[in-house]
C-alpha positions in Angstrom: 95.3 84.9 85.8 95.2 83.0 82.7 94.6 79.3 81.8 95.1 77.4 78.8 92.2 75.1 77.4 93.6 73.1 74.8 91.7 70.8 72.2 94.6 68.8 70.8 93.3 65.0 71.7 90.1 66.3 73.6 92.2 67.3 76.5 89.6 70.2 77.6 87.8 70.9 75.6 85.1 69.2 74.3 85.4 66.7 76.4 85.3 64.1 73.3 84.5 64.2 69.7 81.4 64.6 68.0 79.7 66.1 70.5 76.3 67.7 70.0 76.0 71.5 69.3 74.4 71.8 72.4 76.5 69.6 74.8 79.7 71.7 73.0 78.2 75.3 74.7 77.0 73.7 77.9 80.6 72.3 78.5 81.3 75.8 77.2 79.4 78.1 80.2 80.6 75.0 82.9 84.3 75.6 82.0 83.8 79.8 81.8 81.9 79.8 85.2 84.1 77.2 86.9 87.1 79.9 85.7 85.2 82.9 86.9 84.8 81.9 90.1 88.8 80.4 90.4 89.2 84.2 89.7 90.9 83.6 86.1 90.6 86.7 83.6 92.2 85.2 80.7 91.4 82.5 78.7 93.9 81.0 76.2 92.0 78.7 73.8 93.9 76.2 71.5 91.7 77.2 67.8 94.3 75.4 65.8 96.1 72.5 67.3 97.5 71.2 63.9 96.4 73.0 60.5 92.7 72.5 61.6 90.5 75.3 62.8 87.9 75.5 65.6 86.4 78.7 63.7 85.5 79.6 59.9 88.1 79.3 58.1 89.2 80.0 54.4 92.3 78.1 54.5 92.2 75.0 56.7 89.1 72.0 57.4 87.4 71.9 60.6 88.7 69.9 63.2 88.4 66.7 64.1 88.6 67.2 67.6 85.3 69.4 67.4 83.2 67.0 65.4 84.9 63.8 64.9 85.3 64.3 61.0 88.2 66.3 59.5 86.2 69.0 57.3 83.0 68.6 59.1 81.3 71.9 60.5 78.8 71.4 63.6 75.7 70.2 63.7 73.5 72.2 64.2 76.1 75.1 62.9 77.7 77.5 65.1 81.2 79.6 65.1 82.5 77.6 68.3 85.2 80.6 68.3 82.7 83.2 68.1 80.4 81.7 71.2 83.5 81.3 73.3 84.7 85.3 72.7 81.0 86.4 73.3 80.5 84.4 76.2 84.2 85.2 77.5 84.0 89.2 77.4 80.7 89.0 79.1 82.2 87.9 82.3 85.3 89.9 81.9 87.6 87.6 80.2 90.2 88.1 78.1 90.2 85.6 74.7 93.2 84.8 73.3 93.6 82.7 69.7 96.2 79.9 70.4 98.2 78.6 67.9 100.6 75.9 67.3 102.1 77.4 64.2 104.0 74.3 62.5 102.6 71.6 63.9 100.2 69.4 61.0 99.5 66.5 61.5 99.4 64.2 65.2 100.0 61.3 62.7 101.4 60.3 59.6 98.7 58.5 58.5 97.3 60.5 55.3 94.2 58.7 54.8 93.0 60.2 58.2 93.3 64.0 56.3 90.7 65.9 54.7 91.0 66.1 50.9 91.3 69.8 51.4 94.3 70.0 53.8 96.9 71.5 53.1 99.8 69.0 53.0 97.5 67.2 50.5 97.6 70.4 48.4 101.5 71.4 49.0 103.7 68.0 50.3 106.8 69.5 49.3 106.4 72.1 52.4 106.2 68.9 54.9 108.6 66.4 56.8 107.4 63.6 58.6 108.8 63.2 61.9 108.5 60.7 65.3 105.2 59.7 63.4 103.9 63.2 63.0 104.0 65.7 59.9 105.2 69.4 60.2 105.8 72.5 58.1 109.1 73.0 57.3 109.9 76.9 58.3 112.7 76.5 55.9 110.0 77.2 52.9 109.4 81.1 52.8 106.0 80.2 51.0 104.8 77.8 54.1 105.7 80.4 56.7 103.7 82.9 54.5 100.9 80.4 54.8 100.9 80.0 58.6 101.3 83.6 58.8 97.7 84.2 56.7 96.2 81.5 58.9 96.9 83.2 61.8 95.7 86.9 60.4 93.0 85.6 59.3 91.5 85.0 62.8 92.8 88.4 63.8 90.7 90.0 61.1 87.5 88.7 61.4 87.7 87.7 65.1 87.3 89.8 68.4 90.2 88.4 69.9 92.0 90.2 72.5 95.3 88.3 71.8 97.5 86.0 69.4 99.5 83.2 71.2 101.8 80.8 70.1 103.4 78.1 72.4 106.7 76.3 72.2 106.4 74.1 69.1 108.8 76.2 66.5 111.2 73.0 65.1 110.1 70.0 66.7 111.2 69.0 70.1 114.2 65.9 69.4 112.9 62.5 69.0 115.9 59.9 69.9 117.4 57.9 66.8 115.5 60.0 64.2 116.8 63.4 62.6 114.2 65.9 61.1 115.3 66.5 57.4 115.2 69.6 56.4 118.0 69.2 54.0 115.7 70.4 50.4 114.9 73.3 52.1 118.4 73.9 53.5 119.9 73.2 49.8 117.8 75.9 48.4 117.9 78.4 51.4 120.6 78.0 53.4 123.2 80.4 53.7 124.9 79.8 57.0 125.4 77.0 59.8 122.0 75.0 59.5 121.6 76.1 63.0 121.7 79.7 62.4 119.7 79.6 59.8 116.7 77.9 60.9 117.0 80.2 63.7 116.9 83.2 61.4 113.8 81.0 59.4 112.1 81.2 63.3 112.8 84.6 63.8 111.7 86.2 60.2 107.9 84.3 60.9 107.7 86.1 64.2 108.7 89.5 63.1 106.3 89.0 60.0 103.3 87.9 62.4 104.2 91.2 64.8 104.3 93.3 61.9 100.9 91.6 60.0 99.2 91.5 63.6 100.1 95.4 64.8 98.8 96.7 61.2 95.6 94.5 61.5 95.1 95.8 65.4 97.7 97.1 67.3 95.9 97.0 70.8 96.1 93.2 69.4 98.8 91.3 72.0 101.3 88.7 70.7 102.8 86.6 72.9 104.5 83.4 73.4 104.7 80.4 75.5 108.0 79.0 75.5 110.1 75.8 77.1 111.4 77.3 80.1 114.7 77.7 79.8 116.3 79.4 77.4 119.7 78.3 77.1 121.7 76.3 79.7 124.7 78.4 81.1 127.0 75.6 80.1 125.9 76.5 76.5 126.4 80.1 77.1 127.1 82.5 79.9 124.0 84.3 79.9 122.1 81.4 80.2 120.3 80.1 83.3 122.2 77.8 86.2 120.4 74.8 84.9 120.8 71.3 83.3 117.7 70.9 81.1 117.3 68.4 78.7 116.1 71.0 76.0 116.1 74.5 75.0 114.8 76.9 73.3 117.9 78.1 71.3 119.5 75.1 71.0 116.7 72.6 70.2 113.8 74.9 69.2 115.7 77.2 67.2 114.1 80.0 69.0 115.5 82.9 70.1 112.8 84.2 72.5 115.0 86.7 74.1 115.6 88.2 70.8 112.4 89.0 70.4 111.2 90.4 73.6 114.4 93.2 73.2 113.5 93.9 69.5 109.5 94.5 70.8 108.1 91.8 67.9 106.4 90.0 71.0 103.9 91.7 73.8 105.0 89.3 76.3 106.4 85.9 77.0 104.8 83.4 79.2 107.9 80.8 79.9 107.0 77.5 81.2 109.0 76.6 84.5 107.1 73.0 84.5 109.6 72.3 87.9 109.4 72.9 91.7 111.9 75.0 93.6 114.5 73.2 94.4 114.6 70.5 91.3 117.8 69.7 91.2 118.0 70.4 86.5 116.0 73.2 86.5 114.8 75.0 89.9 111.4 76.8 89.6 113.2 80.1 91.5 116.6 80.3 89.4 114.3 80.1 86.4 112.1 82.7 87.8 114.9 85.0 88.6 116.5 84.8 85.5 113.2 85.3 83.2 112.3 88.3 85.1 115.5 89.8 84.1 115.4 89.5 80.8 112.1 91.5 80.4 113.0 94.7 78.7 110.2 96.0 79.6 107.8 93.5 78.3 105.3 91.6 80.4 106.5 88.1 82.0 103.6 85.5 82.9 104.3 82.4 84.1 103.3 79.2 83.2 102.5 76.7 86.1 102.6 73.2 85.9 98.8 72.7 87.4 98.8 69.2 85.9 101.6 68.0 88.2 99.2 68.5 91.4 98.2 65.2 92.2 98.3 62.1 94.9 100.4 60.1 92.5 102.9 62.8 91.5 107.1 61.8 91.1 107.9 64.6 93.5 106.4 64.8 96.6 106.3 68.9 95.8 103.7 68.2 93.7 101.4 66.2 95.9 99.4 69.3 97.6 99.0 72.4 96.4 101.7 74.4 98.4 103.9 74.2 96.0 102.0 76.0 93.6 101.1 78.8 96.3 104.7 79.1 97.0 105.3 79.9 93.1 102.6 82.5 93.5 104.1 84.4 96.8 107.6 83.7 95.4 106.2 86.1 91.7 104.5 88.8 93.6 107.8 89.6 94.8 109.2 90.2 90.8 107.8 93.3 89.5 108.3 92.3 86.2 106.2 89.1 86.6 102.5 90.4 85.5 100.8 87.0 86.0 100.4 83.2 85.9 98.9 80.8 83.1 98.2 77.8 84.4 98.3 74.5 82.2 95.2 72.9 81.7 91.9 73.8 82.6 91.3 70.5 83.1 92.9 70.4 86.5 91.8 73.3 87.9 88.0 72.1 86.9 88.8 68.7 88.5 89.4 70.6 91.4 92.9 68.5 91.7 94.2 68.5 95.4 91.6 71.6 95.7 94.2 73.8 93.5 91.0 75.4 92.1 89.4 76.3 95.9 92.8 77.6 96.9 93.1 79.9 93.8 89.3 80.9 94.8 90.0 81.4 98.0 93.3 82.5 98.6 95.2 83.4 95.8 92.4 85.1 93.6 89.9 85.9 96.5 89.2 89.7 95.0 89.0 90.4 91.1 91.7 91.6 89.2 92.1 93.5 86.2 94.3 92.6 83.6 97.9 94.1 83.3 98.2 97.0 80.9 100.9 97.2 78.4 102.1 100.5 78.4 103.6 100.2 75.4 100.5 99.3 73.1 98.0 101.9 72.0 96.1 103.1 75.2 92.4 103.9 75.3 90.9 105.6 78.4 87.6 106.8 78.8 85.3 108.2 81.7 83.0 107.2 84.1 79.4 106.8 83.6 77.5 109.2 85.0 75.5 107.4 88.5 73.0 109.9 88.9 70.1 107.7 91.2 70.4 105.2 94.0 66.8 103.7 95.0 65.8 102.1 98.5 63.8 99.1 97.3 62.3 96.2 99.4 65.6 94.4 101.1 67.7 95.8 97.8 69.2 99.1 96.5 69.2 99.9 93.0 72.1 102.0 91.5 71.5 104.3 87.8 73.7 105.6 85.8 73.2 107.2 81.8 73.9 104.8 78.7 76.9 107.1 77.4 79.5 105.3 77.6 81.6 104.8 73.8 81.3 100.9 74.2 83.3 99.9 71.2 86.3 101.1 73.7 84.9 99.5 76.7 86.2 96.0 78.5 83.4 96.1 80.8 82.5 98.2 84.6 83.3 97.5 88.1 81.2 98.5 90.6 82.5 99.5 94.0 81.3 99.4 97.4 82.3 101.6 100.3 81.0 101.2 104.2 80.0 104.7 105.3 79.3 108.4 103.6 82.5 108.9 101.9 83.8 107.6 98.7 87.5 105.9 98.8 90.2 105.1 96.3 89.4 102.7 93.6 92.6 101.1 94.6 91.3 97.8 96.8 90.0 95.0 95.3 88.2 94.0 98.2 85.8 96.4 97.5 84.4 95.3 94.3 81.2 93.6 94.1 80.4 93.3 90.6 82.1 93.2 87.2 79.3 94.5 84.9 78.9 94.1 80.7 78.7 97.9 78.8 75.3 97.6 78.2 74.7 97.4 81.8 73.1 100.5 83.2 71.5 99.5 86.8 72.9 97.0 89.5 71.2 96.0 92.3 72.8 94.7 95.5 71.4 93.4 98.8 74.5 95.0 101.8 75.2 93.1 104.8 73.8 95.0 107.0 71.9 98.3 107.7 74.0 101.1 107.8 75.0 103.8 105.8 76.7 102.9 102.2 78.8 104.7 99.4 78.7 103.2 95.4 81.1 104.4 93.1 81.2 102.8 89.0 84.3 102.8 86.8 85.4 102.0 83.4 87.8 99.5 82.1 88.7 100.0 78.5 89.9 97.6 76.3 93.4 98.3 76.7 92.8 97.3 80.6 92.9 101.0 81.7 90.7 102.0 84.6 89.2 105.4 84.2 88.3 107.6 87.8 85.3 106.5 89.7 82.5 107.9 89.0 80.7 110.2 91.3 79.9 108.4 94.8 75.8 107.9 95.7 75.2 107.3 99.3 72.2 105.6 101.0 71.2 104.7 104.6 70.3 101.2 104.0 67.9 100.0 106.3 66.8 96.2 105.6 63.6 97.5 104.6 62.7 101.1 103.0 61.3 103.6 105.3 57.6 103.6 105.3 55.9 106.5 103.7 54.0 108.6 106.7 50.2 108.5 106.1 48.7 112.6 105.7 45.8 113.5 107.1 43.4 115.3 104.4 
């Protein structure tokens, strides 16, 4: 239950440039309790759109997009990255550091660059291309580069992931080729296809490798163009007709990397309705979930799309969406949806946001665990009181808990004298911080209720519940009898 919020051009977030310290958190807590209550538990937050940062960093200037000056911090200073992680694990959200790794400049215009960038400091590592600049990953050195950006924020930052989206090569622009020929003359030792392939896939295995050794509960993942190849391309390809691919266009062999384990999951982005005549929504579905290998599969939705105005009439209420939704809960090798951009599920676009909240994400969720990464597990608190107070209970438990290991509580509630599996999330009620050790709830009626507290730990394992305390809850607390002297 992810969403991206992307700050390339102001899309999300902030809402423009040069915004005030304060205005920057405020829009920060709106778009984190606006995602809470859609039922979202993952946050994927654009911190460098193109070689600029929206944290401290050693190696590239501020962005633009945060301040309205290249190079300029905020004013009044803060670590925007640092308030969004805090502010994100204390409502139970996962934060994870999106990248667009090659991707420098949103215009050739060099005057518009901080003296300090890095294509000022190393041009020779840079093509300009459709009237933007990029690395070219044909320079070992400037794929080195990216990759120390990138470990940089896993080192110093609480992040709970490392994402990338599609943006390897460039997408084609008509008329215009992207020369990489330098690079090519010095490197190349194949088909200039294969080998910026092999460029593509040497920077991901050196980001698994740099990110597992940094943290290996760390998850890498990517975000690419939904189809991998067309099956008039290649057999193992999808029944589709797409304009681009990964492989072909992209040079990125995404599949590669999920069956060599160099990636935690992939989060493919089938941008069409079922039925689209190119690319269909459920043949693309189908065919990612089978090429897995035992890696997660989220899926990107197209939450943008949902409008009055949309070019399909799919797109013009949100049925289409719940149908994706229905349609992936039928794939056990589908883990989840991202949904592109926060923007229109804040807007509230067709009510896509109320549906999510009311339908789709009514009851919490925790976020899949990966089996395959490092697991942490740890017990219950120990609940030891529940108090009768006026029109509230009050629930205890001891301040024992290793913290360092732990994503946050849940708190359970149960009608009657016996405690039940911790298996429905209809019987949650609150989604507590680790430093948390009362909660206090207000039932729906008098009668007799069961509470039992559990422990998700950072690698989104659930320890048993706790031991259950049972009350009679009565509205009010019984009165105290008066005794005679």
């Amino acid at each position: 239950r992810g969403v991206w919020v992307t700050t390339l051009l102001n899309i999300d977030w902030p809402s423009r440039d040069g915004l005030s310290t304060r205005e920057q958190k405020l829009e920060i807590l709106d778009i984190l309790n606006q995602h809470q209550e859609q039922g979202i538990n993952a946050i994927f937050l654009q911190v460098r759109p193109a070689s600029d940062a929206f944290y401290v960093s050693s190696y590239e200037p501020w962005s633009k997009w945060l301040t309205g000056t290249q190079g300029q911090e905020p004013r009044p200073y803060y670590d925007p990255l640092s308030f969004w992680i805090t502010e994100s694990h204390k409502r139970g959200m996962e934060l994870h550091a999106w990248f667009n790794p090659f991707r420098a400049a949103v215009n050739d215009d060099m005057a518009l660059l901080h003296q300090d960038h890095i294509i000022k400091k190393k041009p020779q590592w840079f093509i300009n291309y459709g009237g933007r600049i990029y690395f070219d990953p044909g320079y070992p050195e400037a794929r080195a580069y990216v990759r120390h950006v990138i470990a940089e924020v896993a080192t110093n930052y609480e992040v709970d992931g490392i994402h990338f989206d599609d943006y390897f090569y460039p997408y084609g622009v008509k008329g215009e080729a992207f020369d990489d020929s330098a690079s090519y003359n010095q490197y190349g030792a194949s088909t200039i296809d294969d080998w910026r392939r092999q460029n593509i896939n040497e920077f991901i295995k050196s980001c698994a490798d740099t990110l597992h050794k940094i943290n290996p509960q760390l998850r890498f993942g990517i975000s690419p163009f939904g189809v991998w190849r067309n099956q008039d391309r290649d057999p193992k390809g999808s029944a589709t007709r797409a304009g681009h691919s990964n492989y072909d266009d992209l040079y990125a062999d995404v599949i590669m990397w999920m069956k060599e384990g160099w990636i935690d999951y992939l989060a493919p982005q089938i941008y069409w309705h079922i039925g689209f005549e190119l690319a269909d929504y459920q043949i693309l579905l189908d065919w990612w979930s089978k090429h897995a290998y035992g890696r997660h599969i989220y899926i990107g939705q197209s939450a943008y799309k949902v409008r009055k105005d949309a070019d399909f009439p799919a797109w013009r209420s949100t049925a289409e969406i719940s149908k994706h939704l229905k349609l992936n809960r039928s794939y056990p090798q589908v883990q989840g949806n991202i949904y592109f951009s926060s923007k229109s599920l804040r807007t509230n676009s067709l009510g896509l946001g109320d549906s999510l909240a009311r339908y789709h994400y009514a009851h919490p969720a925790i976020v899949p665990p990966m089996e395959y990464k490092p697991i942490t597990v740890t017990k219950a608190p120990d609940v030891f009181r529940i108090s009768h107070g006026l029109k509230k209970l009050t629930l205890y438990w001891s301040d024992n808990l290793p913290k360092e290991e732990v994503r946050y509580l849940l708190v359970y509630r149960f009608e009657g004298r016996q405690a039940q599996a911790t298996s429905d999330p209809g019987k949650i009620i609150a989604r507590l911080t680790p430093n948390n050790t009362t909660f206090e709830d207000t039932p729906p009626q008098k009668g007799y209720y069961t509470y039992v507290v559990t422990v998700v730990s950072k690698s989104n394992h659930e320890s048993p519940g706790s031991y259950g305390m049972t009350i009679n809850y009565r509205k009010r607390p019984p009165r105290k009898k008066k005794v005679k002297a």
